[in-house]
Backbone bond lengths (Angstrom), bond angles and torsions (degrees), N, CA, C in turn:
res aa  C-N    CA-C-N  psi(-1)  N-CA   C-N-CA  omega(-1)  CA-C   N-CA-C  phi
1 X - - - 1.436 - - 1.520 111.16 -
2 X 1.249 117.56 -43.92 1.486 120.93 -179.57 1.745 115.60 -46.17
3 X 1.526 104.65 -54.10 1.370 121.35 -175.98 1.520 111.33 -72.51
4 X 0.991 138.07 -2.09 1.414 159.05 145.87 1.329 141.37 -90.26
5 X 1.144 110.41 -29.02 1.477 136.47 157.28 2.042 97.77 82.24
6 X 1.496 87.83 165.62 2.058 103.84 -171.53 1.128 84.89 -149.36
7 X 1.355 118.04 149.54 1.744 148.82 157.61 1.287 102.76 -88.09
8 X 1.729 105.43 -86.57 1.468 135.62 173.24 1.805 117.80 -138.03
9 X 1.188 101.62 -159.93 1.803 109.32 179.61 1.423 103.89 -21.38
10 X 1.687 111.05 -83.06 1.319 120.56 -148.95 1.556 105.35 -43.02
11 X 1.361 117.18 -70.56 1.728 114.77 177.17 1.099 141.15 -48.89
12 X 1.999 92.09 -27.91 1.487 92.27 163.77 1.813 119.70 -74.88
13 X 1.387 115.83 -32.97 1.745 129.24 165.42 1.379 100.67 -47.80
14 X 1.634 137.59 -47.64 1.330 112.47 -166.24 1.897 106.48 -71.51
15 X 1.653 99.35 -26.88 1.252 83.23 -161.99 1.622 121.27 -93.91
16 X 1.502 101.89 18.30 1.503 131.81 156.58 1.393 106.54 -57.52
17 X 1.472 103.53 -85.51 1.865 118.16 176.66 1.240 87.43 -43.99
18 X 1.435 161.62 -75.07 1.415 136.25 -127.41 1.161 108.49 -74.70
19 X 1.683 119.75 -38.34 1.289 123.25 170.61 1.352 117.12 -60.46
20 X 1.008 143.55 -21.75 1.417 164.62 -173.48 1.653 98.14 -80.70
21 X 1.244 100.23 -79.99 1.664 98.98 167.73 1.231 118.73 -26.48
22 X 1.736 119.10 -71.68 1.383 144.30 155.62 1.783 112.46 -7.50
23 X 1.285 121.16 -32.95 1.702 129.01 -143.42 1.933 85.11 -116.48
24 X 1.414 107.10 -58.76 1.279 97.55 163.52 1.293 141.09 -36.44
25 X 1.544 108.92 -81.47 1.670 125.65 152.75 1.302 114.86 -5.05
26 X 1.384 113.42 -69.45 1.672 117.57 174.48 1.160 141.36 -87.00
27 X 1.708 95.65 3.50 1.446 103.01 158.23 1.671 120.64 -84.45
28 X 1.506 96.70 -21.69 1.601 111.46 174.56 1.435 103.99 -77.72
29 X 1.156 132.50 -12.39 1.544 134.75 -158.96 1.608 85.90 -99.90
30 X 1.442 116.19 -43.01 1.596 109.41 -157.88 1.886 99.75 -75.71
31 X 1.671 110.84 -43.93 1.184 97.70 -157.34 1.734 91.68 -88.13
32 X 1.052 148.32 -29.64 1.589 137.97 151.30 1.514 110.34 -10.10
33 X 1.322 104.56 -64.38 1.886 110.57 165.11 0.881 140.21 -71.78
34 X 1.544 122.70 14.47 1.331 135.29 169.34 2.087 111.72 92.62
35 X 1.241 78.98 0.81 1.978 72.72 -171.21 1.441 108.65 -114.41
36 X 1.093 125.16 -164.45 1.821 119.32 -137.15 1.597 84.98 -139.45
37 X 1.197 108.03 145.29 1.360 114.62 160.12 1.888 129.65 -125.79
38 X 1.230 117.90 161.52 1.586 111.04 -168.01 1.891 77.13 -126.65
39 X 1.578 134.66 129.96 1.619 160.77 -126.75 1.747 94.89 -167.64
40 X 1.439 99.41 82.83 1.506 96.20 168.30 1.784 99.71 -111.08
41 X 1.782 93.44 151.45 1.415 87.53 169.22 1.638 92.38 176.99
42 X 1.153 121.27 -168.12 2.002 114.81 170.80 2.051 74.57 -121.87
43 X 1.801 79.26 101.11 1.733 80.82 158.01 1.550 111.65 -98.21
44 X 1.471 99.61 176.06 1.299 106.12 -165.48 1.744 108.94 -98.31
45 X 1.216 119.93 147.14 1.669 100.03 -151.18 1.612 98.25 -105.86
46 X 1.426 137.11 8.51 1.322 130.58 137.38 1.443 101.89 -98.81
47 X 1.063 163.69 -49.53 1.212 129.06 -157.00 1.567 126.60 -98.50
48 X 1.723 108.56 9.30 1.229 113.59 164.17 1.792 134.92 -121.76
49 X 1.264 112.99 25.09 1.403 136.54 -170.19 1.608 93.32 -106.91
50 X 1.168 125.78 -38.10 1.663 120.68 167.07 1.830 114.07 -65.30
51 X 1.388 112.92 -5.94 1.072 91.14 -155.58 1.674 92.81 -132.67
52 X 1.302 125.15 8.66 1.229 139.27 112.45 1.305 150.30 -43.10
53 X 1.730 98.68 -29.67 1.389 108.41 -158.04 1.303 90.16 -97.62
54 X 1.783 121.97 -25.44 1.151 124.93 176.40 1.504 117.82 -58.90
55 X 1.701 102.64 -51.64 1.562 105.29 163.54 1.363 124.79 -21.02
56 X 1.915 90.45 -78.14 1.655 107.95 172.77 1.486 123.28 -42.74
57 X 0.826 104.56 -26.11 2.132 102.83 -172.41 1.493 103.03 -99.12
58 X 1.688 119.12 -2.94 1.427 111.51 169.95 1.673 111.51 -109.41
59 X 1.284 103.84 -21.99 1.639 101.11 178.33 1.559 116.71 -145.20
60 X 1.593 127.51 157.98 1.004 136.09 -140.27 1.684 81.49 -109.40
61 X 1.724 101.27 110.08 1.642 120.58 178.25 1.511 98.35 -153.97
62 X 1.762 108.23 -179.13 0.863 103.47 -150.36 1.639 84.54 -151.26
63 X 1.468 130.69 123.07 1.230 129.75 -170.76 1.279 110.94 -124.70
64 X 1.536 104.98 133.52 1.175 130.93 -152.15 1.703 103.22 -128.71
65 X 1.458 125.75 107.89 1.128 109.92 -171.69 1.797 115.75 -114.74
66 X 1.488 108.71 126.55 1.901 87.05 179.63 1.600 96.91 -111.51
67 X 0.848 93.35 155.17 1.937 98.17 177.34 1.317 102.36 -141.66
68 X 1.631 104.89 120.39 1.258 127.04 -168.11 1.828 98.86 -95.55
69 X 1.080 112.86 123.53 1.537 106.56 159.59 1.803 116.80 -161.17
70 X 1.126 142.76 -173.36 1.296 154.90 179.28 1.413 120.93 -140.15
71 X 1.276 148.55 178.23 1.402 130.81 137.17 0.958 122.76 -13.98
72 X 1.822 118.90 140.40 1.335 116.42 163.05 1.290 118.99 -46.86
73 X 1.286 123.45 -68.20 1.452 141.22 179.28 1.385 123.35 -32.84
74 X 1.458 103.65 -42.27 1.659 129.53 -178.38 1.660 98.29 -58.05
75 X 1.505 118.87 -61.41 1.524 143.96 -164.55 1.741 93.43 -69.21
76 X 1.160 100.09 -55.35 1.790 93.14 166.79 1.059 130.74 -15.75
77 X 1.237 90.53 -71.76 1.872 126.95 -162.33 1.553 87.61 -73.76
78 X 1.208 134.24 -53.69 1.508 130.43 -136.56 2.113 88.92 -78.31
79 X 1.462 110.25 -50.03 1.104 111.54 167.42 1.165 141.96 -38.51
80 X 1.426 112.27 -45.12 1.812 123.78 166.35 1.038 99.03 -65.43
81 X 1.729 119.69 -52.57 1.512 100.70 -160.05 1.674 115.60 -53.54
82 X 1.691 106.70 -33.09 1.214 109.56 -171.69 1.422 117.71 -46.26
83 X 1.959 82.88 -58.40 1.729 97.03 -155.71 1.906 101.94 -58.64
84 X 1.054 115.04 -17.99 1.812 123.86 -162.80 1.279 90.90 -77.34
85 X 1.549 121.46 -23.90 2.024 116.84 -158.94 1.856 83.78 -77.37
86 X 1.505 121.19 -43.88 1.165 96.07 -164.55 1.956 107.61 103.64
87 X 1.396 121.29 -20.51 1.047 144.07 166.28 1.525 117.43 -40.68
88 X 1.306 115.98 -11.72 1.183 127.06 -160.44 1.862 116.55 -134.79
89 X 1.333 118.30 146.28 1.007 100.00 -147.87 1.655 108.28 -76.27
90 X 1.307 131.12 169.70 1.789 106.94 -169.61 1.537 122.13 -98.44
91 X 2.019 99.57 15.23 1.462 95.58 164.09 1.256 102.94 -105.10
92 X 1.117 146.87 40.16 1.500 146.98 117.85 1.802 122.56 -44.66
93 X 1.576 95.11 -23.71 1.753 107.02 -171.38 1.099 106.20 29.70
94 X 1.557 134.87 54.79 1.171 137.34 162.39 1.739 114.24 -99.90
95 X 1.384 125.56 37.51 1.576 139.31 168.23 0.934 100.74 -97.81
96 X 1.289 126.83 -24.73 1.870 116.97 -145.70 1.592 91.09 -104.23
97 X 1.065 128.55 139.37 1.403 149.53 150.25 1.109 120.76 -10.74
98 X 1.368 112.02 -60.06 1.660 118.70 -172.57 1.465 103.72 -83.44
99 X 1.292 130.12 -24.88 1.629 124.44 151.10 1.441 140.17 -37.27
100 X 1.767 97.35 -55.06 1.530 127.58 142.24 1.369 115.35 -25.66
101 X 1.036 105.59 -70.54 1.434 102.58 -155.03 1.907 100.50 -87.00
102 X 1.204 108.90 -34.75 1.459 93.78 177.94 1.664 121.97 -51.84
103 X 1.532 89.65 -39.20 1.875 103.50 174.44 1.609 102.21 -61.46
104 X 1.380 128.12 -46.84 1.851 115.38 176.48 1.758 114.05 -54.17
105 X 1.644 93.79 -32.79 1.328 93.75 -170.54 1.581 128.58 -56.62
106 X 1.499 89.57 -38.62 1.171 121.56 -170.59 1.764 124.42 -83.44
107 X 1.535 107.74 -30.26 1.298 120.84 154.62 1.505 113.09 -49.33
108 X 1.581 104.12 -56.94 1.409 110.48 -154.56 1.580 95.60 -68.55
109 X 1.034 118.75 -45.68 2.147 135.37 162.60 1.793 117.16 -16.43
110 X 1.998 85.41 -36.62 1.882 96.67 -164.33 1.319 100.01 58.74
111 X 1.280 121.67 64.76 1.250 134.88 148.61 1.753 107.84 -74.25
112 X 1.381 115.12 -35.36 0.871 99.85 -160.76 1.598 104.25 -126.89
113 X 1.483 115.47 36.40 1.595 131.55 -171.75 1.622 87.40 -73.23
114 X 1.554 114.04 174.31 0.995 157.36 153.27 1.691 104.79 -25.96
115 X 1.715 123.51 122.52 1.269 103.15 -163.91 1.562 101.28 -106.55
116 X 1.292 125.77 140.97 1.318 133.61 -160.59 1.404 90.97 -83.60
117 X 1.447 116.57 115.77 1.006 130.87 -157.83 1.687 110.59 -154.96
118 X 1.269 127.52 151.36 2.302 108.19 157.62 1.417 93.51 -86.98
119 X 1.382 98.61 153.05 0.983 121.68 -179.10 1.668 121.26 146.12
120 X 1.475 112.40 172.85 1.742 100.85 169.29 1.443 96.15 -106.07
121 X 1.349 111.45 148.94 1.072 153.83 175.32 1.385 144.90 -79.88
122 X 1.317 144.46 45.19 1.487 163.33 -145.23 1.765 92.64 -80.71
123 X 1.833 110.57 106.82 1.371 100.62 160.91 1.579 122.70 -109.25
124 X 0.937 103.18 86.53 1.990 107.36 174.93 1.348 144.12 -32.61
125 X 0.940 138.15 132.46 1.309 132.17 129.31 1.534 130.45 -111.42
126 X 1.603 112.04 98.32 1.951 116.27 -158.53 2.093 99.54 -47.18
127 X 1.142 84.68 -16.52 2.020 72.20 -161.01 1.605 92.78 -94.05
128 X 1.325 144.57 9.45 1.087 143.28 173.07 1.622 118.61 -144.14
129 X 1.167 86.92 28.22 1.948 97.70 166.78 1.315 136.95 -99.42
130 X 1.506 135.01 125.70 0.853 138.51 170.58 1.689 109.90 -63.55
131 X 1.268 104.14 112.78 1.965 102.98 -161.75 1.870 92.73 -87.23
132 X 1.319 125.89 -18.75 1.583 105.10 -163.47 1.241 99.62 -95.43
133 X 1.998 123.95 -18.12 1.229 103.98 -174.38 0.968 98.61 -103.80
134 X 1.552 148.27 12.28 1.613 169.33 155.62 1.605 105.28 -55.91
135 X 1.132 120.26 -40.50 1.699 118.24 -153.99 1.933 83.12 -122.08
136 X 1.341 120.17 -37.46 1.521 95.85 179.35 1.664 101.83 -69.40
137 X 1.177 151.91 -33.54 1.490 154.97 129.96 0.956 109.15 8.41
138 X 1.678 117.72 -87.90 1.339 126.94 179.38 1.228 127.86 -14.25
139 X 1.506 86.92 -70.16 1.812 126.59 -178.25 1.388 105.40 -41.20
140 X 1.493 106.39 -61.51 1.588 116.91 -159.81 1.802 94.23 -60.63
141 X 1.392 112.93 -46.97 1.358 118.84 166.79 1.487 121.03 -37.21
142 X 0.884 110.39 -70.86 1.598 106.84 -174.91 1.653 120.36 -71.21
143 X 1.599 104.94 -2.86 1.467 99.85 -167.19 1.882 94.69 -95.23
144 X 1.534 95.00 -22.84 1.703 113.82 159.78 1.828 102.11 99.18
145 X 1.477 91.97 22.16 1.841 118.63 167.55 1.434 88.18 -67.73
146 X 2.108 99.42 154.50 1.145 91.93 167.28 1.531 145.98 76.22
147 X 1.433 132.00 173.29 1.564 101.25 174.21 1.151 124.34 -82.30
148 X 2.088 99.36 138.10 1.108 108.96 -167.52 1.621 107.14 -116.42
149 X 0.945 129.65 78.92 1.818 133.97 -151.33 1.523 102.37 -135.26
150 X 1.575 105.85 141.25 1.090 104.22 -172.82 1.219 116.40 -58.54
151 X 1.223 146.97 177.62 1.605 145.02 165.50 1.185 100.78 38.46
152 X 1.418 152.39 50.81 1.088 143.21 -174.92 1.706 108.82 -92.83
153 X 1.636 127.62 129.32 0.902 129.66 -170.97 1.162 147.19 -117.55
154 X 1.601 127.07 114.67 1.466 97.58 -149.87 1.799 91.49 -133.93
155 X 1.107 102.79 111.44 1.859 113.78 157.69 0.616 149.41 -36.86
156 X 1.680 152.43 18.32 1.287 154.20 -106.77 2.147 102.23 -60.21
157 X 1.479 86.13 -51.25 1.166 101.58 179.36 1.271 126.41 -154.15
158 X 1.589 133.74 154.36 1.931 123.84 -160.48 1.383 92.88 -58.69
159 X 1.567 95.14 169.39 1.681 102.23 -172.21 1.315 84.04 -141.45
């Protein structure tokens, strides 16, 4: 953000989507060249399952999805507390109230659920995971060991 510069919202929002754009692009760049990529981010679960699927229907990959989440309420809380530490950089404009609350709004919306997608499916909770039988999972997942079913779903633990 610095090297680009922010006012407020709007510039900081384009330069959200650009990064977004940005994550795409080079995921098309990586698997074009034969190599694999790992796409973290809180995507958005209508407007980024089209743009996967586009991936998928042009090149031979293999999607693997984990979705990290907790209580709404929990994610709430964990958010204010953040944005209030100041920890964060301040063209996020995530201090201000109406930021806040658009992000609850939008949780509670499933803006940011699980994206209907093929693939297997990893649903989380980081503070109640078993990490060795979590990542041998993964693994077996992506190496395409094991079950390989569309939407296939596995809980580690309630969410």
């Amino acid at each position: 953000m610095d090297s680009i510069g922010w006012t407020d919202r709007e510039p900081s929002a384009v330069l959200g989507k650009t990064a977004i754009d940005l994550l795409f692009a080079w995921t098309e760049i990586q698997f074009s060249s034969g190599g694999s990529v790992i796409c973290e981010m809180n995507f958005h679960a209508r407007l980024d399952p089209p743009r996967f699927a586009s991936l998928g229907s042009r090149f031979p990959c293999r999607f693997v999805q984990v979705h990290c989440s907790a209580p709404n309420s929990l994610l709430i809380e964990r958010y204010r507390e953040r944005a209030m530490s100041r920890e964060r950089h301040p063209g996020h404009f995530d201090g201000s109230i109406e930021v806040q609350d658009s992000f609850a709004n939008s949780l509670v919306r499933g803006v940011w659920a699980p994206l209907n997608m093929p693939g297997r499916l990893f649903r989380i909770d980081p503070l109640k995971l078993d990490y060795t039988r979590f990542m041998t999972d993964v693994a077996s997942a992506i190496s395409g060991n094991g079950q390989d079913t569309d939407r296939a779903t596995d809980s580690f633990d309630p969410i």
